[in-house]
N, C-alpha and C positions, 0 to 999 in steps of 0.2 A: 574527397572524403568530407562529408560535412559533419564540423567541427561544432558549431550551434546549432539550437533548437528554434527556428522560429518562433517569434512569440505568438504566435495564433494557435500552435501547437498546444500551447498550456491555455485553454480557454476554461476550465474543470477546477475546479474550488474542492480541496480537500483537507480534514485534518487527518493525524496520525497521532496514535493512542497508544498508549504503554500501561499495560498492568502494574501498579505499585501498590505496597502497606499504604491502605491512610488510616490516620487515626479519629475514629466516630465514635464520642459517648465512652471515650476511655480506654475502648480495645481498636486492634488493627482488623481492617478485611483489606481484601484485596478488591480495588477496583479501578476502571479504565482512567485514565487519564490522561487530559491534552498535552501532547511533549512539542505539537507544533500544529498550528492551527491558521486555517486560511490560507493552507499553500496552491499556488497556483500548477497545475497539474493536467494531464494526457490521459481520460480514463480509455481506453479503448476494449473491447472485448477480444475476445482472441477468434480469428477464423475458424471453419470449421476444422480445416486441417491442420492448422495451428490446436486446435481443441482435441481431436483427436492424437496427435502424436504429443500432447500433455499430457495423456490418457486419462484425462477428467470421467469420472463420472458424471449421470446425467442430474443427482442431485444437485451438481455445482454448477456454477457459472465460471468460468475462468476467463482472466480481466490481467490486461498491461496497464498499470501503472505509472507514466513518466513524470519526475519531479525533479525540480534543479536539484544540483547535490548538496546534501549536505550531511554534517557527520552525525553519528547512533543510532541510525536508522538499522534496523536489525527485523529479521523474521518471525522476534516475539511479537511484535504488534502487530495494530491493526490500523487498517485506514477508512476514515468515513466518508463515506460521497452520496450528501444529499439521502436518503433514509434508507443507503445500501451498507453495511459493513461488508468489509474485506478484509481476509484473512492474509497476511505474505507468505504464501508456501514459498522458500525458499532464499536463501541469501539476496539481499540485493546488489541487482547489477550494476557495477559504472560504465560508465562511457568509456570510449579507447582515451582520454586521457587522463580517466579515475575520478575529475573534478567536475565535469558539468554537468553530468544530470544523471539519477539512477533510474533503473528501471524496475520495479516491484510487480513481479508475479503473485497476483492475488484467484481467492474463489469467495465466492459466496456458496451460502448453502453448508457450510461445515459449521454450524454453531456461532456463535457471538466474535469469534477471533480469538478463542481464548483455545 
């Protein structure tokens, strides 16, 4: 069972974005912000039969995600790679030991991530 990731594995540069209040000009909106930037990262696409038994529509692209792990990564955000946004459909996953690296099921094609 391998327990690490190669590091040639992570050759993919990405950040991850969280919707927060900021305050502009005295009122709050709502907009993306860096919660972690520069991560070294796995974008891979998903096969075709990987893609179909996701049951993606063809609006979307659906995309594996690999990042070392770490904690508050959550399906609210979004992650940027190079001038793709990605949506997380879905919890992220840990590794079988919970600690080295999760996996984030992403699409494109559904709006900004929001």
């Amino acid at each position: 069972m391998l327990t690490e990731k190669p590091a040639g594995d992570f050759r993919h540069v990405v950040t991850v974005q969280d919707q927060q209040r900021v305050l502009v000009d005295g009122e709050y909106e709502l907009q993306w912000v860096d919660v972690a930037k520069d991560i070294a990262a796995s974008v891979v696409p998903l096969s075709g039969k990987d893609f179909i038994a996701a049951q993606a529509t063809q609006s979307q692209m659906t995309t594996r995600i690999v990042i070392r792990w770490r904690p508050g990564i959550t399906s609210r955000m979004r992650v940027l790679h190079g001038t793709e946004v990605y949506s997380i459909v879905g919890p992220p996953l840990p590794d079988d030991t919970g600690r080295r690296w999760l996996t984030l099921m992403c699409a494109t094609g559904v709006g900004d991530g929001s």
